[in-house]
C-alpha positions as a Markdown table, in Angstrom:
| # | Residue | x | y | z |
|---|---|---|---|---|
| 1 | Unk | 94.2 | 90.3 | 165.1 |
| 2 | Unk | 96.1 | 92.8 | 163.1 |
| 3 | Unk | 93.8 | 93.4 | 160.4 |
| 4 | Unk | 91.5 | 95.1 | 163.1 |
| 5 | Unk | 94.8 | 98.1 | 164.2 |
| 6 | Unk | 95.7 | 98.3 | 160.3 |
| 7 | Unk | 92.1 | 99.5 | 159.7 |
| 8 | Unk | 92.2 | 101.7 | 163.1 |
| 9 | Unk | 95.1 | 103.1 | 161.6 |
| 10 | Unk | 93.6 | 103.6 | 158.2 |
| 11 | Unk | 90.6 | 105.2 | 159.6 |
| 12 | Unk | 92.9 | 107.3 | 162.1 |
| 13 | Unk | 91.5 | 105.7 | 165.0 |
| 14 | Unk | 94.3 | 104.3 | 165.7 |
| 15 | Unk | 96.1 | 105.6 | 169.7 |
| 16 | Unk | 98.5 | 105.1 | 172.1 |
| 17 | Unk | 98.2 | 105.6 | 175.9 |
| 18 | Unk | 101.1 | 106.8 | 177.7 |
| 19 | Unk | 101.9 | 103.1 | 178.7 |
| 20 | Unk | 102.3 | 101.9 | 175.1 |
| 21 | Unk | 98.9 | 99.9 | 174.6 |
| 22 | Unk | 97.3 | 100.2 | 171.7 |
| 23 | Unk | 93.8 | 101.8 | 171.7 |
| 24 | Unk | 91.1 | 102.2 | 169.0 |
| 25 | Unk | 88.6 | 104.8 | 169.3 |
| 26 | Unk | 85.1 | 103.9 | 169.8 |
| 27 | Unk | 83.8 | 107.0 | 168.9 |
| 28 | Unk | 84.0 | 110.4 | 167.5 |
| 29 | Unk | 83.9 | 112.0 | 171.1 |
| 30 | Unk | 86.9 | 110.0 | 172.2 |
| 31 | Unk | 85.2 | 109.0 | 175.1 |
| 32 | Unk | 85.9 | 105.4 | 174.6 |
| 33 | Unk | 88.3 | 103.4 | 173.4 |
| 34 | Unk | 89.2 | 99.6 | 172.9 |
| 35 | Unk | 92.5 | 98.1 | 173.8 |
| 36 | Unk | 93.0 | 96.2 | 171.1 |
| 37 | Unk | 95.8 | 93.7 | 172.8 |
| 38 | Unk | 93.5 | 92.7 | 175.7 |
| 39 | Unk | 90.4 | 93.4 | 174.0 |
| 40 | Unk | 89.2 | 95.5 | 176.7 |
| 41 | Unk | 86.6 | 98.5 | 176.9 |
| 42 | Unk | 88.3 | 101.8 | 178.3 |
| 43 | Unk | 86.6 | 104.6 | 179.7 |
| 44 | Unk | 88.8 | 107.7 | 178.3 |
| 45 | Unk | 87.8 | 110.5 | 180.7 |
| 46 | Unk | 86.5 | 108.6 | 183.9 |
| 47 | Unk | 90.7 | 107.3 | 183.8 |
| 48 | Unk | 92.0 | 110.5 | 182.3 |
| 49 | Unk | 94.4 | 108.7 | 179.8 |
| 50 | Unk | 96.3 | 111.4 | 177.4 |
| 51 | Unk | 96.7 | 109.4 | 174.2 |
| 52 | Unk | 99.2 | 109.9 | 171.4 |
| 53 | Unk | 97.5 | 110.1 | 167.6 |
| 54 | Unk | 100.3 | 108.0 | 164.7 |
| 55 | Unk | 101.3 | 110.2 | 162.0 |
| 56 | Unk | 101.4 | 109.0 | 158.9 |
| 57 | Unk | 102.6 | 109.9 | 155.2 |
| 58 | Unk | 101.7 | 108.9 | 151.9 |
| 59 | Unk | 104.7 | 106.2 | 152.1 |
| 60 | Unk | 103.0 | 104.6 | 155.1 |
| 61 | Unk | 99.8 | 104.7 | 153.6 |
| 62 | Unk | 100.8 | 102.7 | 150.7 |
| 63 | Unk | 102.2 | 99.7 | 152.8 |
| 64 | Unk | 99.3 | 99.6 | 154.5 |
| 65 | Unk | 96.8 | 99.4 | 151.5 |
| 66 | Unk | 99.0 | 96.6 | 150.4 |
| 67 | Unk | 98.8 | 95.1 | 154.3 |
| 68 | Unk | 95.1 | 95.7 | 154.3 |
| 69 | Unk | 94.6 | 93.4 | 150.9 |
| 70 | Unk | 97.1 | 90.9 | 151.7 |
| 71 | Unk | 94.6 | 90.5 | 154.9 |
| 72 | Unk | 91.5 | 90.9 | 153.4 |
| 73 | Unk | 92.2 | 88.4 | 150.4 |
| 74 | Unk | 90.7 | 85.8 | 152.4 |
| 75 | Unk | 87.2 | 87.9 | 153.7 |
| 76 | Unk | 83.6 | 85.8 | 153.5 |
| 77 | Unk | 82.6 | 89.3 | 151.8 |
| 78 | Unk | 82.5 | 89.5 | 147.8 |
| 79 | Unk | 82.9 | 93.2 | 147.8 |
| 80 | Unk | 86.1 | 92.8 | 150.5 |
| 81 | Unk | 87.8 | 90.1 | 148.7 |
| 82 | Unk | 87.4 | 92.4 | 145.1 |
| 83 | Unk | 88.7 | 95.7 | 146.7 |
| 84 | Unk | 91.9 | 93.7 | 147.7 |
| 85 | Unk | 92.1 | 92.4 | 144.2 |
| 86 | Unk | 91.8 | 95.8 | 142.9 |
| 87 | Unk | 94.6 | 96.9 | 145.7 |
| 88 | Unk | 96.8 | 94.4 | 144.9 |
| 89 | Unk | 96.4 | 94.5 | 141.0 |
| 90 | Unk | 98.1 | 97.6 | 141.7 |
| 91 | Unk | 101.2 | 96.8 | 143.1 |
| 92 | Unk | 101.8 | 93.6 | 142.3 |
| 93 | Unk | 104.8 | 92.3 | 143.4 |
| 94 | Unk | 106.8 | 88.2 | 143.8 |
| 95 | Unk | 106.0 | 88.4 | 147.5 |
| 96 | Unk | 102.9 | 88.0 | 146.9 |
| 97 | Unk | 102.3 | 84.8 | 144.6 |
| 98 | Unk | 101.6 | 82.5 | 147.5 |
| 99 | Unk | 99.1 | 84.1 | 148.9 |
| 100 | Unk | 97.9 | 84.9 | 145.2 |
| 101 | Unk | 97.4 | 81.8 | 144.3 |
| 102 | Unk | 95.8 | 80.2 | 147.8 |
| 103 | Unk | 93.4 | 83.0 | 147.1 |
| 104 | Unk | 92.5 | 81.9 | 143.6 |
| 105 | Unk | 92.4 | 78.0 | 144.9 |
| 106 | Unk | 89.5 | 79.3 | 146.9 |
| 107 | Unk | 88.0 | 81.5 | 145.1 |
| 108 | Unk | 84.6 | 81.2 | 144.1 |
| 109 | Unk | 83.2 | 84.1 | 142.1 |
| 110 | Unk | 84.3 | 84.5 | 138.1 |
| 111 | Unk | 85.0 | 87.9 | 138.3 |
| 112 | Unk | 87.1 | 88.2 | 141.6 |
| 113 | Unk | 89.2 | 85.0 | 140.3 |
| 114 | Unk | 89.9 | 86.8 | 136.4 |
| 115 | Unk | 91.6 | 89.6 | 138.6 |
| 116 | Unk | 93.5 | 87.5 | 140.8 |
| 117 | Unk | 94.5 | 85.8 | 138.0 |
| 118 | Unk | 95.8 | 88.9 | 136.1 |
| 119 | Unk | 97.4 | 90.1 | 139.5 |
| 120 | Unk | 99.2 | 87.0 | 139.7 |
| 121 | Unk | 100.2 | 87.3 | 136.4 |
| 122 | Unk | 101.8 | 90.7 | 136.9 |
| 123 | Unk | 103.7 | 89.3 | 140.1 |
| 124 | Unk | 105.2 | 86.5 | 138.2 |
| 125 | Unk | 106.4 | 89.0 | 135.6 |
| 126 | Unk | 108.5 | 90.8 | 138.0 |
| 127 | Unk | 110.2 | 86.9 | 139.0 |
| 128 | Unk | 113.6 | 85.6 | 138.6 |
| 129 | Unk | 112.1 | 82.2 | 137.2 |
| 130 | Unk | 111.8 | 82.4 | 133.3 |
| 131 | Unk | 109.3 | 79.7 | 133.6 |
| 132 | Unk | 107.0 | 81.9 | 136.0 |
| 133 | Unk | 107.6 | 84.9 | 133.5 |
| 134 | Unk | 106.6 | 82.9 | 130.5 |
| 135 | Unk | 103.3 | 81.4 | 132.6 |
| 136 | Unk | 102.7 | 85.2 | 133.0 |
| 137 | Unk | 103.0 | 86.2 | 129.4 |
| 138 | Unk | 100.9 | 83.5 | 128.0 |
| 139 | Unk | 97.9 | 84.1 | 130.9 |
| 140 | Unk | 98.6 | 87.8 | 130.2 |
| 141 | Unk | 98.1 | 86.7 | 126.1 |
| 142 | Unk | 95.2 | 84.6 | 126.9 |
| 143 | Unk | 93.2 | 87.8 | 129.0 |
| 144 | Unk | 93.5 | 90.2 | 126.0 |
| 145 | Unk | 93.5 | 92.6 | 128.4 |
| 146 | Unk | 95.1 | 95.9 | 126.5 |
| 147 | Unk | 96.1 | 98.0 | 129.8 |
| 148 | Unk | 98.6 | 95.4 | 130.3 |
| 149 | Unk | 100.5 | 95.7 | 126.8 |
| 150 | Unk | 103.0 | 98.2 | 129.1 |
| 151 | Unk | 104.0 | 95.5 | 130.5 |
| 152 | Unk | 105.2 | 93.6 | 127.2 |
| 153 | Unk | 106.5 | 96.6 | 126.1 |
| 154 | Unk | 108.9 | 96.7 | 129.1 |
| 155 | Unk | 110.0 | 93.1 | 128.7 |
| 156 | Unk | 110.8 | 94.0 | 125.0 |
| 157 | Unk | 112.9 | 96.9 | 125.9 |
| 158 | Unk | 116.3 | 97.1 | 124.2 |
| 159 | Unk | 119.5 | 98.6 | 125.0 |
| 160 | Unk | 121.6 | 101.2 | 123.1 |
| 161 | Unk | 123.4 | 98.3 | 121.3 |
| 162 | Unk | 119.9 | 96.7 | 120.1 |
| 163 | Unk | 119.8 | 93.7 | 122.6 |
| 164 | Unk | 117.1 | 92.6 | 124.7 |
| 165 | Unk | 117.2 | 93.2 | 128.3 |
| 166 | Unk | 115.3 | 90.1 | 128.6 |
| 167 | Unk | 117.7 | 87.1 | 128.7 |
| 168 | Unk | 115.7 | 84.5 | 128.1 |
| 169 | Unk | 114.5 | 83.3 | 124.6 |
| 170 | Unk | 111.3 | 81.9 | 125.2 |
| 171 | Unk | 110.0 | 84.5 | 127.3 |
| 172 | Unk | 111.3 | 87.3 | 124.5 |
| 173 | Unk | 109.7 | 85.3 | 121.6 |
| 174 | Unk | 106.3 | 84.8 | 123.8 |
| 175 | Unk | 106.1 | 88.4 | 125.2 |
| 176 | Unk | 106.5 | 89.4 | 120.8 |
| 177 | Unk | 103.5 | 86.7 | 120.3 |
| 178 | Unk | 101.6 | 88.4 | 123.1 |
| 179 | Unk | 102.6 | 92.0 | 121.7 |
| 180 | Unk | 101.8 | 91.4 | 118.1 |
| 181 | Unk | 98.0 | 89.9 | 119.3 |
| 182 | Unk | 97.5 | 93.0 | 121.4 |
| 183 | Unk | 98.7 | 95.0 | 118.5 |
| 184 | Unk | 96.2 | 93.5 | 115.9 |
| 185 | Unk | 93.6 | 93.6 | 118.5 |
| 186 | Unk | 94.1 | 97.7 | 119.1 |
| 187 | Unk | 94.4 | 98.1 | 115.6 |
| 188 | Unk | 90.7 | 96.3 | 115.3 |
| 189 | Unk | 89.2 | 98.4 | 118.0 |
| 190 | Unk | 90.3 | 101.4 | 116.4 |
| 191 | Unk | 88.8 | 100.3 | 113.0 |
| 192 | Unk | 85.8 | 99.8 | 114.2 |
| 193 | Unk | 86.2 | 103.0 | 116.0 |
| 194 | Unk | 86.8 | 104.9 | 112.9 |
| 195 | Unk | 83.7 | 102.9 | 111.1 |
| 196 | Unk | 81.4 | 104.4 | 113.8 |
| 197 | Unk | 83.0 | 107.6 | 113.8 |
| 198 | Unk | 82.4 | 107.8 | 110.0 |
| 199 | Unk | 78.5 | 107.1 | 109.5 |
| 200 | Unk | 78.3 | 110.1 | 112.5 |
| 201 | Unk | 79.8 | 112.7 | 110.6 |
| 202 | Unk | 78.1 | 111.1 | 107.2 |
| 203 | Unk | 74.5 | 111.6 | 108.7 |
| 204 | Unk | 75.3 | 115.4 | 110.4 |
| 205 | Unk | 76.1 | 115.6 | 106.4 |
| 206 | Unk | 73.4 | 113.8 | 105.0 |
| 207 | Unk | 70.8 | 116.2 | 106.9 |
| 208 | Unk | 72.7 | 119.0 | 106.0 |
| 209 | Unk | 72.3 | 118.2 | 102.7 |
| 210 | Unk | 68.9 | 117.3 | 102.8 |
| 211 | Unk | 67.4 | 120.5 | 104.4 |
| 212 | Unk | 69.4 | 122.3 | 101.5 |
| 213 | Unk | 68.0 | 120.4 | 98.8 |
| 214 | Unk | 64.5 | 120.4 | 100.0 |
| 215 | Unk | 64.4 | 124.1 | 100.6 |
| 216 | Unk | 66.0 | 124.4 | 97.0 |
| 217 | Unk | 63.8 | 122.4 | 95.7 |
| 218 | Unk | 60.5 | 124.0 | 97.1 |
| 219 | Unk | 61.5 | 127.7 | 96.9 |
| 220 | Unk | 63.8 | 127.2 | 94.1 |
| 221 | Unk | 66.6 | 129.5 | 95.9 |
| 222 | Unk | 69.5 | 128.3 | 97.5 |
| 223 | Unk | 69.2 | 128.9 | 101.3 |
| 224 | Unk | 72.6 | 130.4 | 102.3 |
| 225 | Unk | 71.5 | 130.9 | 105.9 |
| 226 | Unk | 71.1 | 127.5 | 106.2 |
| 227 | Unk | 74.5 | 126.6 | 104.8 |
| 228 | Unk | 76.6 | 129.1 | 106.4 |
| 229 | Unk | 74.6 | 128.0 | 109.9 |
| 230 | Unk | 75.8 | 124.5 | 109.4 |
| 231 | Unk | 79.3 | 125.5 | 108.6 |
């Protein structure tokens, strides 16, 4: 019942009638509304009702994304259930293991249940229970997902005197584990990058050299048009 006013309010839809019932607008005349307590169709002008628009800010707005994917976690709809994944993925917070993980009991589709689980891996890093922490690290490990190696990096944070903020041993040595992986895998990537990278600029050369050395060889003069055009 309150999924249906967040999204009113969302959509700015959302009124109130001088009485304090909560309205949402039918259409973009404002002709009609629906009481969304009773359920009830209202007739705007035939009863004259002034109605009061909800102003919201950007702090507001963020509450209620994370309202609207809390709700929608559970939708029969694929593309529902995946946009609250992606809402919650970015604020993860402990609040929101529970329902997390009832979600990814039920969940049926491989690619909605990866992000659930890296949401719920997020939360858990942000929990007072080492244990939960270190389950995080080690799904977080297992994903090899590189946008989360932030997230190491802030559990391996030290202060001025050199000592972990992290208290715990395991999850220090695991989060290092995860870190070092996610290390060697960048530094792969970017090999690989560099490989590619390299036989591009060697064939823009190779040509280059090519059309010098067959106009050399045919006219038996060195083209400098040609070079200084490539330069």
């Amino acid at each position: 019942r309150a999924l249906e006013a967040l999204q009113a309010l969302k959509e700015q839809t959302l009124r109130r009638d001088e009485e304090g019932n909560v309205l949402m607008l039918l259409d973009e005349e404002e002709t009609k509304a629906k009481n969304l307590v009773s359920g009830k169709t209202i007739d705007i002008d035939a009863l004259e009702v002034q109605l009061e628009r909800p102003i919201i800010n950007n702090s507001v707005r963020r509450v209620l994304s994370l309202a609207l994917a809390q709700l929608h976690v559970k939708s029969t709809d694929s593309a529902i259930r995946m946009q609250a994944a992606v809402e919650l993925n970015k604020r993860p917070n402990p609040t929101i293991i529970p329902l997390v993980k009832e979600a990814l009991a039920q969940e049926k589709d491989p690619e909605i249940k990866s992000l659930f689980t890296l949401v719920l891996a997020q939360a858990q890093l942000e929990s007072d229970d080492p244990a939960q922490r270190l389950a995080a690290i080690n799904t977080i490990a297992e994903s090899g997902n590189l946008a989360l190696k932030p997230k190491l990096e802030e559990i391996l944070e030290k202060d001025e005197d050199g000592n972990y903020y992290e208290e715990d041993k395991d999850v220090i040595a695991a989060a290092s584990s995860a870190f070092s992986s996610f290390e060697s895998k960048q530094w792969l990537v970017s090999q690989v990058g560099n490989l590619f990278y390299g036989l591009s600029l060697g064939s823009v050369l190779l040509l280059a050299a090519l059309g010098l050395a067959i106009t050399f060889g045919l006219m038996g003069v060195i083209n400098m048009a040609h070079g200084e055009m490539l330069m």
